[in-house]
N, C-alpha and C positions, 0 to 999 in steps of 0.2 A: 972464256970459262970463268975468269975472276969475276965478273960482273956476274954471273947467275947463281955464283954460289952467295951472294947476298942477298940473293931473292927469298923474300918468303915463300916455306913450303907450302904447298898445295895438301889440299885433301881431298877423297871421292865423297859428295854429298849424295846420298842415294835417300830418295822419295817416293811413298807409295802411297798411294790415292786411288778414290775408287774412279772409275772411269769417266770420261771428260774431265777430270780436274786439273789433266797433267798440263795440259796446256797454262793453266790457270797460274800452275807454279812454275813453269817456264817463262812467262812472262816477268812473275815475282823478280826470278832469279837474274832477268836480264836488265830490268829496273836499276836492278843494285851491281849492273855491267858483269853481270856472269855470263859471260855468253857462251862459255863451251858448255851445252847442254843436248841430252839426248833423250831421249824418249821412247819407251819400248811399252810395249802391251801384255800385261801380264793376267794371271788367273788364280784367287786368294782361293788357299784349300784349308779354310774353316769348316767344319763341320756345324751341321743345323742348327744344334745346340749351342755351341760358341757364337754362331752368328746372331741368332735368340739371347743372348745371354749379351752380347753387346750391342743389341738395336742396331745390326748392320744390315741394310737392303741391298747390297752387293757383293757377289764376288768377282766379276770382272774389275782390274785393276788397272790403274797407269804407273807406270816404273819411269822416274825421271830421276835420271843418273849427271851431277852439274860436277864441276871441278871450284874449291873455292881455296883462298887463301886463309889458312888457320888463324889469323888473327880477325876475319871477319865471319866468321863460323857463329859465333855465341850470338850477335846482332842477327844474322841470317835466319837463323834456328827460331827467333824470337819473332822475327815478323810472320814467317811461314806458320808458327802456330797458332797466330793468331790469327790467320788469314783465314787456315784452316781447322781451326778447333784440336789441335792434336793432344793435347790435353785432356779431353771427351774422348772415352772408351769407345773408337772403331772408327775413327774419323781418319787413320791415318797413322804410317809410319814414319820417320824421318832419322836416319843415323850418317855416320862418317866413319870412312875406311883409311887407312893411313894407306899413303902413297911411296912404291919402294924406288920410284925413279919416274921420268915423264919428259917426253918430249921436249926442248929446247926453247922453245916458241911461246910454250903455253905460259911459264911464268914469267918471261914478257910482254904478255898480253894480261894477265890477270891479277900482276901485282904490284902493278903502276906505281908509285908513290901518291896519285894524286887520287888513286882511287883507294888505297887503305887508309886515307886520313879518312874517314867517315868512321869506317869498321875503328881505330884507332881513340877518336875521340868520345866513343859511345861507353861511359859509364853502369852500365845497367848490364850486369851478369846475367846469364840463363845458367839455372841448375837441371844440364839434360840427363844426365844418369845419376842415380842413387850412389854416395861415394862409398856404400857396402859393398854395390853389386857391380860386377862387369859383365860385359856381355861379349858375345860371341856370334858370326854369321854362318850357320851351317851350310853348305853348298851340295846338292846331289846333283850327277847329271845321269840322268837313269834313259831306257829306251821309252819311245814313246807309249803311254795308255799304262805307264806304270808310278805315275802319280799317287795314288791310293794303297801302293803297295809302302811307298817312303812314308806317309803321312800316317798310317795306320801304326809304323812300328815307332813312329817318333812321338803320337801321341800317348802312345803306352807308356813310354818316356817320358810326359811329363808336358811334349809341345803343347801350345792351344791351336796355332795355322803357320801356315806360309805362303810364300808368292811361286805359284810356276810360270817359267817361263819358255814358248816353244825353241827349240834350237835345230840345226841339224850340224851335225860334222864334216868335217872336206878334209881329202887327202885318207878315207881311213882303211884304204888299202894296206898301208904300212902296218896300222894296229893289226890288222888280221896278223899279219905276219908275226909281228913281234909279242902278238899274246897264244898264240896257236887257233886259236878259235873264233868266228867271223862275228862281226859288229854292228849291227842296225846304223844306219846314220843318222833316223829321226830320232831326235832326241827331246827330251824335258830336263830342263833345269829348273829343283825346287830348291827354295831358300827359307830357313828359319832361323828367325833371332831365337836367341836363349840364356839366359845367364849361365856365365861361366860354368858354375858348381853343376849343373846338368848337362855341359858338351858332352863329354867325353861318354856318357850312360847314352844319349841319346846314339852318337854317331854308333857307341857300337850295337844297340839295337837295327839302327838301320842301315847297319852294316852286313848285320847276319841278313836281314830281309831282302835285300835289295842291292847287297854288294857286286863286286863283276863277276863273280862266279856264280850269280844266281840270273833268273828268268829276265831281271832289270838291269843286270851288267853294267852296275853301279858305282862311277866313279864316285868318290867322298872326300871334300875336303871343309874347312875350318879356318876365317878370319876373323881378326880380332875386332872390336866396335872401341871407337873412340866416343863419339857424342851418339845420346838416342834420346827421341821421348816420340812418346805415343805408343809404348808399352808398358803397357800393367802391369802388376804383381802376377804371377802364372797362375792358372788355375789348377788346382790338381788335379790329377787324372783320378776319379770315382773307379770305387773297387766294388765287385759285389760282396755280400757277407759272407764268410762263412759260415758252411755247414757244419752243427752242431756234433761232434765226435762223439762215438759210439762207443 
């Protein structure tokens, strides 16, 4: 145990890219010896207009989830965006999750000495989030085809899109039990970044929507973001005018 606790910590690199790319950044990441990487298939819930509005031809997406060491983070971040543009509105998302504990194994596999001297002797900062703003990963895991019901109240809130992802449950026997009333197993997992200053509005609009006591039986939770870029400034949510009082 002595020896790991001088390992550097790890962090969850999570990448979102429109479909076939994730290979692309999988490869990136194994280059620079990341090897624990995974890759999942996801579904961006932009609406018309946001998509219109950033010259995006996709919403099918690749979710590629890497494990890296926090001192080669800001190096990493820097090739991937330039590999893939994430800098250019729609081209991509890229942040880091801070890690509460992990496997034994992993940071003797990914933080070698001989392989942070690279990450180590690279001079050149990336500035990935505005040091005004913080942001936030919102998490819903709602029943299936109830997609549209989360996005709808979060964009009222202020979202622009997110990543769904399919899921199902195992074991949810017990939940029936323990909540009194019985649980779909297909599930959807959506995700939306957001800065801080609008978590808490959003979650709890899509809280009332789509919480577990509604039709979406909606779990709802909330992590924090460490690094991001390849999110914009939000766009507001348009109001109509009102009508002229009588």
């Amino acid at each position: 145990m002595t020896e790991l606790k001088r390992l550097e910590r790890l962090k969850l690199l999570v990448t979102i890219v429109d479909r076939d790319k994730g290979r692309a950044a999988a490869s990136l990441y194994r280059a620079e010896n990341l090897h624990l990487d995974y890759l999942c298939m996801g579904l961006g819930t932009a609406s018309s207009v946001i998509l219109d509005y950033f010259g995006l031809s996709e919403t099918e997406k690749d979710v590629v989830l890497t494990l890296a060491p926090v001192s080669r983070i800001p190096d990493i971040i820097r090739k991937c965006s330039e590999a893939f543009h994430l800098a250019s509105p729609g081209r991509g998302i890229l942040f880091t999750l801070p890690l509460s504990g992990i496997s034994g194994h992993a940071p003797q596999i990914l933080c070698r000495p001989e392989l942070l001297k690279s990450g180590h002797e690279k001079k050149k900062e990336v500035q990935t989030v505005e040091e005004t703003v913080q942001y936030d990963l919102i998490v819903a895991v709602v029943n299936r085809g109830c997609i549209n019901t989360v996005m709808d109240a979060a964009r009222d809130a202020g979202a622009r899109g997110g990543t769904a992802l399919h899921a199902r449950r195992v074991g949810f026997e017990d939940g029936e039990n323990l909540l009194g009333f019985s649980l779909q197993p297909e599930k959807e997992i959506v995700a939306i970044l957001t800065p801080r200053a609008q978590k808490q509005g959003m979650m709890q609009a899509i809280s009332r929507a789509a919480g577990l006591h509604s039709e979406a039986q909606g779990l709802l939770f909330s992590l924090p973001v460490d690094d991001m870029i390849g999110l914009q400034a939000p766009i507001q949510p348009t109001s109509e005018p009102e009508a002229p009082q009588k």
